[in-house]
PDB file with one MODEL, atoms N, CA, C and O in Angstrom:
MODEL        1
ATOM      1  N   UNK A   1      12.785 -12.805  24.975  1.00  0.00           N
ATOM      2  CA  UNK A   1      14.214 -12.990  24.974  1.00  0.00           C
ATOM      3  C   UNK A   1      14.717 -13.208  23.553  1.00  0.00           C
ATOM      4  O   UNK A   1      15.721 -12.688  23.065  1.00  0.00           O
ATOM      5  N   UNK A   2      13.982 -13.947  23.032  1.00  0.00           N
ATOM      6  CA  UNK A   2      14.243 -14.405  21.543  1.00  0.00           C
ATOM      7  C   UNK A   2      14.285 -13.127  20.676  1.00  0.00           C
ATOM      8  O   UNK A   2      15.215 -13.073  19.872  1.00  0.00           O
ATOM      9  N   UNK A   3      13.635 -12.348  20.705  1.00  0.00           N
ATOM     10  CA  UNK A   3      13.448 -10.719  19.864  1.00  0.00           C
ATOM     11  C   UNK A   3      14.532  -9.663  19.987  1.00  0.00           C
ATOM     12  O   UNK A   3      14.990  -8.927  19.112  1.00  0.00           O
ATOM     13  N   UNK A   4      14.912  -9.784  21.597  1.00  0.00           N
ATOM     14  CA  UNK A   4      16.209  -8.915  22.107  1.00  0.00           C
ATOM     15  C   UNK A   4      17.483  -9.360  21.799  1.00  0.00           C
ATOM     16  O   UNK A   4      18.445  -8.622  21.583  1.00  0.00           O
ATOM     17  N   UNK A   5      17.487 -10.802  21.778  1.00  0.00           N
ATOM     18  CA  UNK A   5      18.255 -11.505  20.811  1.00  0.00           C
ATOM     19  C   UNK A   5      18.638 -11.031  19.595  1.00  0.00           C
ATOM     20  O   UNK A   5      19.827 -10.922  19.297  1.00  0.00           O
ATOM     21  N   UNK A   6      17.706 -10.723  18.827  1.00  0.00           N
ATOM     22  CA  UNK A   6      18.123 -10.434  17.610  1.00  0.00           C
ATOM     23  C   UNK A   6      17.640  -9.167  17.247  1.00  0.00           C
ATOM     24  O   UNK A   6      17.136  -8.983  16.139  1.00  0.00           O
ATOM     25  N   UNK A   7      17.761  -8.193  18.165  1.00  0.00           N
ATOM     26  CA  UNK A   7      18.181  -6.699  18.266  1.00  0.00           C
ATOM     27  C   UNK A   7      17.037  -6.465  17.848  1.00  0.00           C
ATOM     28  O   UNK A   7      17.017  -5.828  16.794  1.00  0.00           O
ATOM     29  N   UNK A   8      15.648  -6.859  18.463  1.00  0.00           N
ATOM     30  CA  UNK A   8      14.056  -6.227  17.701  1.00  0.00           C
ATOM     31  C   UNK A   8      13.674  -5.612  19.525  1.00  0.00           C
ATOM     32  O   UNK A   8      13.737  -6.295  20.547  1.00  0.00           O
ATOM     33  N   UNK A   9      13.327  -4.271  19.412  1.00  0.00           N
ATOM     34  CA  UNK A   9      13.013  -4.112  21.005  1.00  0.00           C
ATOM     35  C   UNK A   9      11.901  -4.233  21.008  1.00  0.00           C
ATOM     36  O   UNK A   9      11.171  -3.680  20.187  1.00  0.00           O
ATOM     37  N   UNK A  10      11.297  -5.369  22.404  1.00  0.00           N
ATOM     38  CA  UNK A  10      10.401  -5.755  22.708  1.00  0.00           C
ATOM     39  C   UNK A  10      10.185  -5.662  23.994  1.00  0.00           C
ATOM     40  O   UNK A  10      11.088  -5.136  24.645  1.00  0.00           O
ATOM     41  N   UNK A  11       8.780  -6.199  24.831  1.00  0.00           N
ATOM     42  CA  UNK A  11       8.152  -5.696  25.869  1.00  0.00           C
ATOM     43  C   UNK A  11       7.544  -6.803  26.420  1.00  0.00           C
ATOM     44  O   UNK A  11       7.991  -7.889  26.050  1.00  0.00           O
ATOM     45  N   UNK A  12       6.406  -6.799  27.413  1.00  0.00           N
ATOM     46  CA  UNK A  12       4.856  -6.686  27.630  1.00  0.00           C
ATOM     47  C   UNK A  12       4.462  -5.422  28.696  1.00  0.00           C
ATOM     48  O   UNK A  12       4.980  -4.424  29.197  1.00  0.00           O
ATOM     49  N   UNK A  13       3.148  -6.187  28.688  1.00  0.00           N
ATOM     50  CA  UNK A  13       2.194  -5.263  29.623  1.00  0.00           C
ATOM     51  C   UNK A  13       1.047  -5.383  30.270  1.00  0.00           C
ATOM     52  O   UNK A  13      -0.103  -5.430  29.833  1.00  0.00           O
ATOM     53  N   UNK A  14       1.614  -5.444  31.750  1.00  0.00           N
ATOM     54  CA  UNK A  14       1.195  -6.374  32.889  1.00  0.00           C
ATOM     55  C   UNK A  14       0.294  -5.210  33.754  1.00  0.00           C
ATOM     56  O   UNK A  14       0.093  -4.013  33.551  1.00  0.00           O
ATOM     57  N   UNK A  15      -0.170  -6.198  34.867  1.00  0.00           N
ATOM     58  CA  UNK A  15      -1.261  -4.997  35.958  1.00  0.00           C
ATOM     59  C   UNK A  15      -0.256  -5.149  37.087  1.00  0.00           C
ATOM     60  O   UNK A  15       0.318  -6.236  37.151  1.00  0.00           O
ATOM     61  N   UNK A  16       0.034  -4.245  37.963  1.00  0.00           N
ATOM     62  CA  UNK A  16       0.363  -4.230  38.571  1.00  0.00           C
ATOM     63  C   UNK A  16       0.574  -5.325  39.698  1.00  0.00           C
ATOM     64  O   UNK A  16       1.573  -5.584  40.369  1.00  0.00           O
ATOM     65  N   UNK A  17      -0.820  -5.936  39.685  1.00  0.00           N
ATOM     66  CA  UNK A  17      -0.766  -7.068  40.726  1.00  0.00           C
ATOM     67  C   UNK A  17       0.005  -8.477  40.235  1.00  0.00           C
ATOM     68  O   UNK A  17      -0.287  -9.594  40.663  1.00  0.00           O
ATOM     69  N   UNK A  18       0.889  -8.234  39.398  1.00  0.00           N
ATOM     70  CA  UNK A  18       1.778  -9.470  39.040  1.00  0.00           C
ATOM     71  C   UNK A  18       3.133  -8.871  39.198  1.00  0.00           C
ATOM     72  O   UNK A  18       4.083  -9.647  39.096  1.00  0.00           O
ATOM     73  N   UNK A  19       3.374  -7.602  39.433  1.00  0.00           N
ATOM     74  CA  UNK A  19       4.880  -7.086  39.758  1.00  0.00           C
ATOM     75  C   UNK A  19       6.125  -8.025  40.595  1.00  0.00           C
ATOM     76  O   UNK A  19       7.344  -7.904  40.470  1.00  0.00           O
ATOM     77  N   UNK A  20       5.389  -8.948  41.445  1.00  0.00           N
ATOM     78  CA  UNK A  20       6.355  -9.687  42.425  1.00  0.00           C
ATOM     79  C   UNK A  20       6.584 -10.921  41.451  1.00  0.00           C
ATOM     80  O   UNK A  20       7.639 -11.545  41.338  1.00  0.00           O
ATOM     81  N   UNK A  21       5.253 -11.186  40.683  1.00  0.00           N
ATOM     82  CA  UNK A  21       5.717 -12.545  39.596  1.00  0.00           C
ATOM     83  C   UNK A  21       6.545 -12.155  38.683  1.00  0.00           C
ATOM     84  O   UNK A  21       7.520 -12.887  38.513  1.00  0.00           O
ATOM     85  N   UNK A  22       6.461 -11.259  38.065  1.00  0.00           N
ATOM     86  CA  UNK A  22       7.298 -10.333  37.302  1.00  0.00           C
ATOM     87  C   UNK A  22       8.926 -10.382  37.627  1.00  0.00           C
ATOM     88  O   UNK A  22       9.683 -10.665  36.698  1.00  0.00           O
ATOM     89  N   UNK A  23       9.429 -10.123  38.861  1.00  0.00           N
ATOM     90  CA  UNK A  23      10.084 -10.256  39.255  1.00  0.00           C
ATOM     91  C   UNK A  23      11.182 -11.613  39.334  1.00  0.00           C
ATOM     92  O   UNK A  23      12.333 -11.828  38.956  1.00  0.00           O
ATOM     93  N   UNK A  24       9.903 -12.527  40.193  1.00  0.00           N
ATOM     94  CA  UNK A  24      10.579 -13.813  40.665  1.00  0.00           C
ATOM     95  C   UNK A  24      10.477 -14.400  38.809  1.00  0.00           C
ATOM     96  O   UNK A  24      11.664 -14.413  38.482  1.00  0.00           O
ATOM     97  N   UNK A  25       9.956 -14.681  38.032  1.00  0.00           N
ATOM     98  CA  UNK A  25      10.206 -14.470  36.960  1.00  0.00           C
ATOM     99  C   UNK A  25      11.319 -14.431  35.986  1.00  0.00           C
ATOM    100  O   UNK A  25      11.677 -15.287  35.176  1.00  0.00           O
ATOM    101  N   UNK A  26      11.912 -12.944  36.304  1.00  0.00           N
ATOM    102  CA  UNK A  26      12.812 -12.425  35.507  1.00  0.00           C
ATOM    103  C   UNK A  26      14.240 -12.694  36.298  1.00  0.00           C
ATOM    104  O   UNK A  26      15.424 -12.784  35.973  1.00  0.00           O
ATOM    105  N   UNK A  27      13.690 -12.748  37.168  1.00  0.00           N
ATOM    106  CA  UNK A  27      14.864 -13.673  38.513  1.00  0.00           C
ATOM    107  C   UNK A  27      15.446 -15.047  38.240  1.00  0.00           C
ATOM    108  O   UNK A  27      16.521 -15.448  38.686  1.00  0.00           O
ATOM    109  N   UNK A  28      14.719 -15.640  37.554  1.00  0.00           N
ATOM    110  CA  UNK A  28      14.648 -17.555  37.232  1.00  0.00           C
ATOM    111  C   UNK A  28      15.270 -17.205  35.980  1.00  0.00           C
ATOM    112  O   UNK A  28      16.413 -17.649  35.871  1.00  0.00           O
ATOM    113  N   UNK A  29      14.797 -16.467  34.905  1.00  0.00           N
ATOM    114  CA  UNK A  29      15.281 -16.530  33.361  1.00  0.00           C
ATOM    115  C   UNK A  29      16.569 -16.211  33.328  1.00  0.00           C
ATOM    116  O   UNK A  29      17.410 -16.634  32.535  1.00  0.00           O
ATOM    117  N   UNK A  30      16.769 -15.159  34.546  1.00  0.00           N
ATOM    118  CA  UNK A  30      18.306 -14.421  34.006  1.00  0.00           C
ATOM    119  C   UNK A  30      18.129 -13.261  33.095  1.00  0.00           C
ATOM    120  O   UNK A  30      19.065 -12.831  32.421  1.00  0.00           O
ATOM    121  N   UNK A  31      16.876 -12.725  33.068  1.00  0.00           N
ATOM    122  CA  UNK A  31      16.769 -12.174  32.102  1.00  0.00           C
ATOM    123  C   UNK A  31      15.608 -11.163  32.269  1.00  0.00           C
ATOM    124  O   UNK A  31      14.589 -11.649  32.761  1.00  0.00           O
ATOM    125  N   UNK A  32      15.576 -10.093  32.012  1.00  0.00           N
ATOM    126  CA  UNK A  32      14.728  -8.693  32.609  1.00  0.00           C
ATOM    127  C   UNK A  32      13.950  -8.044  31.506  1.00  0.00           C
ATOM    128  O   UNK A  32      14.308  -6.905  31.206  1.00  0.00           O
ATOM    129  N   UNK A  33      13.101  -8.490  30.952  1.00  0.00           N
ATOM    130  CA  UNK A  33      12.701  -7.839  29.661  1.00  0.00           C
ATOM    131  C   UNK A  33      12.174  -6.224  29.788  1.00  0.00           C
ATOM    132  O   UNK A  33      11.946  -5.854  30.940  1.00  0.00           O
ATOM    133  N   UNK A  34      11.990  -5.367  28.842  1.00  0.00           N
ATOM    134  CA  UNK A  34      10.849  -4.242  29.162  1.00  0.00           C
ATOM    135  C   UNK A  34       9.685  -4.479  29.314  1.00  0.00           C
ATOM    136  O   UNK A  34       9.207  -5.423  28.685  1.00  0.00           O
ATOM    137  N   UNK A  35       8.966  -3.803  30.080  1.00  0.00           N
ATOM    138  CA  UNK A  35       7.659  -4.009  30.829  1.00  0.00           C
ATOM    139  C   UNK A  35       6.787  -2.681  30.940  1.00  0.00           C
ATOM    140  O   UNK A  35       7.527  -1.703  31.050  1.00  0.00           O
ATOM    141  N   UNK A  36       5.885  -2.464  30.943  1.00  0.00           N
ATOM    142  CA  UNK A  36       5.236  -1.496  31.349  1.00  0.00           C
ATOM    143  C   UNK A  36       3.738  -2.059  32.532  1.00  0.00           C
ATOM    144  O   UNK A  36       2.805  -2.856  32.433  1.00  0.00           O
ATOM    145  N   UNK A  37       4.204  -1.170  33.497  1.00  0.00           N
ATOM    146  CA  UNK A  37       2.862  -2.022  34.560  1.00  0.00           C
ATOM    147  C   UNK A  37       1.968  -1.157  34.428  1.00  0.00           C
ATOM    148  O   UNK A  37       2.327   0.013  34.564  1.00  0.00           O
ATOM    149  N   UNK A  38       0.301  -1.481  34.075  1.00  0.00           N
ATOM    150  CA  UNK A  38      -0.909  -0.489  34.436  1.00  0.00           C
ATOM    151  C   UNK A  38      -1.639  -1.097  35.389  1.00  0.00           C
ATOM    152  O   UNK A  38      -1.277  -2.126  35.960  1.00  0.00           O
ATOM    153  N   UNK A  39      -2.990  -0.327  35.667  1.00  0.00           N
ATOM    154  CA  UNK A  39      -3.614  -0.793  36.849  1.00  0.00           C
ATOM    155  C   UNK A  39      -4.311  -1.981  36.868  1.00  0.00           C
ATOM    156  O   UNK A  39      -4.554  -2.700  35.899  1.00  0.00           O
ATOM    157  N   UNK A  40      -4.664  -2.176  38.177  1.00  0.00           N
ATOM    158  CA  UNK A  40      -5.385  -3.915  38.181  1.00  0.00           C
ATOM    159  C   UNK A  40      -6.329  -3.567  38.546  1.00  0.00           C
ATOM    160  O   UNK A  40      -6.354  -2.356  38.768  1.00  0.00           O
ATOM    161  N   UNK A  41      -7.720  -4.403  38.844  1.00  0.00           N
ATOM    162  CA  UNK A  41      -8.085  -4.987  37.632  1.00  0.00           C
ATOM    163  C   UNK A  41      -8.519  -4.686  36.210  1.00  0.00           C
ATOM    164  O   UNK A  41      -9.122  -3.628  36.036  1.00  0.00           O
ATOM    165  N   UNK A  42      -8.249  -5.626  34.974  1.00  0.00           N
ATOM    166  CA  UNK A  42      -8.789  -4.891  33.692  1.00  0.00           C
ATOM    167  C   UNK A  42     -10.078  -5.517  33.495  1.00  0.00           C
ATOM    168  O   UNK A  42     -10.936  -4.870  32.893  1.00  0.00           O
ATOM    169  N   UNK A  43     -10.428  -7.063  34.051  1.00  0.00           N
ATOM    170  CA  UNK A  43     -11.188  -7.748  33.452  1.00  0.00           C
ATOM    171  C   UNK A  43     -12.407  -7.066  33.314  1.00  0.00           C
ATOM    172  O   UNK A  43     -12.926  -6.897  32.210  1.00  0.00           O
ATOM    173  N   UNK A  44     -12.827  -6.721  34.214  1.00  0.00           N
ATOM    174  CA  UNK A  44     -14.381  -6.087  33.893  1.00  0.00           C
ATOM    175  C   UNK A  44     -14.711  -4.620  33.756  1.00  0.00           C
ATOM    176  O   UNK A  44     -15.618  -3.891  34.159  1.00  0.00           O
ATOM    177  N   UNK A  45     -13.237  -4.419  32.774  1.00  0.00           N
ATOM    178  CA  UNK A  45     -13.268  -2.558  32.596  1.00  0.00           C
ATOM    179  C   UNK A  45     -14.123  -2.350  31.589  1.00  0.00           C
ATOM    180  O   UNK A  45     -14.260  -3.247  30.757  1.00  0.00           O
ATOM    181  N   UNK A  46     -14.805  -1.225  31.479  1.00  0.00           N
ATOM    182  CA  UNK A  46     -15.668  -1.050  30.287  1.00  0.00           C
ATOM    183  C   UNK A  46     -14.369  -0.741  29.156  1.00  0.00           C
ATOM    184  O   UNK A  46     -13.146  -0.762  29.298  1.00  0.00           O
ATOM    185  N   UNK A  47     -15.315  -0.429  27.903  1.00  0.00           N
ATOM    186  CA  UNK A  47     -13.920  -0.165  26.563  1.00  0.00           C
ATOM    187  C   UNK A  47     -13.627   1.355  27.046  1.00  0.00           C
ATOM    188  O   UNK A  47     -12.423   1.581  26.921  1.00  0.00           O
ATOM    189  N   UNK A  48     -14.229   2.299  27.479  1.00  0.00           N
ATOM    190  CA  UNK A  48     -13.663   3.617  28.140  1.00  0.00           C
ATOM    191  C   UNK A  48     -12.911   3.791  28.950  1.00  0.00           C
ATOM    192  O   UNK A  48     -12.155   4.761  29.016  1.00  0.00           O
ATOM    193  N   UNK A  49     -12.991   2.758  29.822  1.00  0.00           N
ATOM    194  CA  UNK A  49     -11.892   2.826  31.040  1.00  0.00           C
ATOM    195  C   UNK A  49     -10.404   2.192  30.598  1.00  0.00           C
ATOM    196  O   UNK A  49      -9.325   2.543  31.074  1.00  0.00           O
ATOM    197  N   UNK A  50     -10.639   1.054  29.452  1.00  0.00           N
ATOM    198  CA  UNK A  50      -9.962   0.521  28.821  1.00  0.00           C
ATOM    199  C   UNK A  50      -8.717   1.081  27.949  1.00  0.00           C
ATOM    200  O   UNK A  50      -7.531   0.828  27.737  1.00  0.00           O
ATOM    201  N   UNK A  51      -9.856   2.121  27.527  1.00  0.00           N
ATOM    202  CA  UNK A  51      -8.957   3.049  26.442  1.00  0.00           C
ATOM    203  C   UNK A  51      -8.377   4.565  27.268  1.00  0.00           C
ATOM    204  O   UNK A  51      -7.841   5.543  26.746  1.00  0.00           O
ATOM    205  N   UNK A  52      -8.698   4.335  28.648  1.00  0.00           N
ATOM    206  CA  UNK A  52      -8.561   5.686  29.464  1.00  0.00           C
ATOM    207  C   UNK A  52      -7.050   4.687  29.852  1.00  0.00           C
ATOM    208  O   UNK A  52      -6.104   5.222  29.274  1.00  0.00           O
ATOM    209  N   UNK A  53      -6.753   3.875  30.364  1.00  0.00           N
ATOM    210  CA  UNK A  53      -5.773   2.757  30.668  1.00  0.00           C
ATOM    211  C   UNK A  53      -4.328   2.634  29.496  1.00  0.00           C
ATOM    212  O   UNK A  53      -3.108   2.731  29.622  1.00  0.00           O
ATOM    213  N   UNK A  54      -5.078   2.428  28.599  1.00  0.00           N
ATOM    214  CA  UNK A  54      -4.353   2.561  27.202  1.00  0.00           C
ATOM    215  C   UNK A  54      -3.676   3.804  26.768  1.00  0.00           C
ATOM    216  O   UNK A  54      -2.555   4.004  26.300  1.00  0.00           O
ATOM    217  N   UNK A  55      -4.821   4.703  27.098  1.00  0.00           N
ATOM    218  CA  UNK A  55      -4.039   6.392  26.690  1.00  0.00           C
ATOM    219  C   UNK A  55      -3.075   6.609  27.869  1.00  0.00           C
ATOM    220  O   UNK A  55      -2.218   7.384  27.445  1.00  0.00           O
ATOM    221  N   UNK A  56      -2.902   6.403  28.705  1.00  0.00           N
ATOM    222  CA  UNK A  56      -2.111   6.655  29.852  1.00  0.00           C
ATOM    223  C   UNK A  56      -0.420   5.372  29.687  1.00  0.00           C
ATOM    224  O   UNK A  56       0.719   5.531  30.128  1.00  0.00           O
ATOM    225  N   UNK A  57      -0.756   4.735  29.239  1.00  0.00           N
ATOM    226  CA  UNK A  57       0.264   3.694  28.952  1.00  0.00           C
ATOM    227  C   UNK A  57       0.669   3.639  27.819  1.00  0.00           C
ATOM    228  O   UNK A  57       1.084   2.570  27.371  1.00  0.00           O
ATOM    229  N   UNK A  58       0.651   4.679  27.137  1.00  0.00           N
ATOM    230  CA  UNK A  58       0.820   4.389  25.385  1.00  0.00           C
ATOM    231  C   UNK A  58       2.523   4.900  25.391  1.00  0.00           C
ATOM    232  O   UNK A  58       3.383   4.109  25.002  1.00  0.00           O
ATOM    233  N   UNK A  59       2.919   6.408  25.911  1.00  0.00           N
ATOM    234  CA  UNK A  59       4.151   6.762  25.823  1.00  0.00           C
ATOM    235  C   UNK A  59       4.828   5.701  26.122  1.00  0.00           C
ATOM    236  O   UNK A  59       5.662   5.344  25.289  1.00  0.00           O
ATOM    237  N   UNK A  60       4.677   4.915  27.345  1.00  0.00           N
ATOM    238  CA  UNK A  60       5.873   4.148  28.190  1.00  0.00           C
ATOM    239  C   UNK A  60       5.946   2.824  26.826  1.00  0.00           C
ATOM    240  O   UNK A  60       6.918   2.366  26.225  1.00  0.00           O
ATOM    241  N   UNK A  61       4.529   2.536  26.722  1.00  0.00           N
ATOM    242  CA  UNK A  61       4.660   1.196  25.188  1.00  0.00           C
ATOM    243  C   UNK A  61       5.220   1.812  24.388  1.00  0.00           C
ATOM    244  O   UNK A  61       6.217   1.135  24.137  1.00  0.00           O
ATOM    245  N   UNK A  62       5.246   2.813  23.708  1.00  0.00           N
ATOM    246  CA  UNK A  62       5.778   2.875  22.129  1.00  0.00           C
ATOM    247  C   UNK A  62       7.808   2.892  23.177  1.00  0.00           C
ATOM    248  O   UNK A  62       8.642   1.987  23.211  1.00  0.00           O
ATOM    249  N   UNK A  63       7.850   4.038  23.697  1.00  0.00           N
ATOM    250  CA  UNK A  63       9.075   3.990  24.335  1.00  0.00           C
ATOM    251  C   UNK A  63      10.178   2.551  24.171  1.00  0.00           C
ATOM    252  O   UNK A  63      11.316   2.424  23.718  1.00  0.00           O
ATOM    253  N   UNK A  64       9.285   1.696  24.724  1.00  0.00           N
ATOM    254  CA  UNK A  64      10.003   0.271  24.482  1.00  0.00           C
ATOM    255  C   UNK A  64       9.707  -0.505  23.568  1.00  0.00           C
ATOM    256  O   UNK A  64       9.617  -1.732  23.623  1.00  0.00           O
ATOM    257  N   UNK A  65       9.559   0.128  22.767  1.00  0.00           N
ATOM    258  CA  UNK A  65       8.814  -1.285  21.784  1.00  0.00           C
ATOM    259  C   UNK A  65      10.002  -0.384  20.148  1.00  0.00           C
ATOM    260  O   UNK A  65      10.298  -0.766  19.016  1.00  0.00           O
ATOM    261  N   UNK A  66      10.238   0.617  20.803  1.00  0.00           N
ATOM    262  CA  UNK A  66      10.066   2.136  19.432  1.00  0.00           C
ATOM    263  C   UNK A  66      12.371   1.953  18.964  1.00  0.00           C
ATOM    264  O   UNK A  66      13.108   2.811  19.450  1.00  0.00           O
ATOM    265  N   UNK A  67      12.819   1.123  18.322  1.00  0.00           N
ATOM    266  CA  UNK A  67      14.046   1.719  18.501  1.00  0.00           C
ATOM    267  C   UNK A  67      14.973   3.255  18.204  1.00  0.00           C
ATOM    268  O   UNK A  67      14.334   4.048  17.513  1.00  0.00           O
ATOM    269  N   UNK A  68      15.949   3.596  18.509  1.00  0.00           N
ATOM    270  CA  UNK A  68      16.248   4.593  18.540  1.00  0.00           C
ATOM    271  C   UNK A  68      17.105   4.947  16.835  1.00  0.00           C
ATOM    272  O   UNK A  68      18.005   4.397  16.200  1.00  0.00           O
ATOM    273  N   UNK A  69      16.261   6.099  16.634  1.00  0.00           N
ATOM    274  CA  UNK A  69      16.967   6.248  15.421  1.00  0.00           C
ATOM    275  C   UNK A  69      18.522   6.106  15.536  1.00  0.00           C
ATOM    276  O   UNK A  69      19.303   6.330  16.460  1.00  0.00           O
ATOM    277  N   UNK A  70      18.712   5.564  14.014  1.00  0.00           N
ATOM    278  CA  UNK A  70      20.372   5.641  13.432  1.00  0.00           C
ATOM    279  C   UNK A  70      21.089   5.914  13.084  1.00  0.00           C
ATOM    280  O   UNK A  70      21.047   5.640  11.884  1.00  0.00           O
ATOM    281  N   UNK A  71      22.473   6.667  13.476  1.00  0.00           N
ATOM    282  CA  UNK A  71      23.024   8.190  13.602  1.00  0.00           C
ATOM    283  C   UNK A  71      23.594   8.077  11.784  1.00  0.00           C
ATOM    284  O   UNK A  71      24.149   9.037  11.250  1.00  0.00           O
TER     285      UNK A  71
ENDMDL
END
């Protein structure tokens, strides 16, 4: 909130299985940040599956994280 505040676009990036916390969450703050959801579970992904996870989620991260050039 603090970053969007002061016009820096920011994110995270969650597994899917927190989407409803996510929610009730952004429900309590008043406030909806950008998000990108990938799959659950990560904990015991190898670094291949990791980086197979990562390559698949990279457009939607830079997307929100990336501001829009200035005319």
């Amino acid at each position: 909130m603090d970053l969007e505040s002061r016009g820096i676009p920011g994110g995270y990036i969650l597994t899917e299985e927190f989407r409803q916390a996510d929610l009730a969450q952004a429900k309590s703050l008043g406030f909806a940040a950008n998000k990108v959801f990938v799959e659950h579970p990560i904990q015991d992904r190898t670094d291949a599956e990791m980086g197979d996870i990562a390559e698949r989620a990279f457009e939607a991260v830079k997307a929100m994280i990336v501001a829009p050039p200035e005319d």
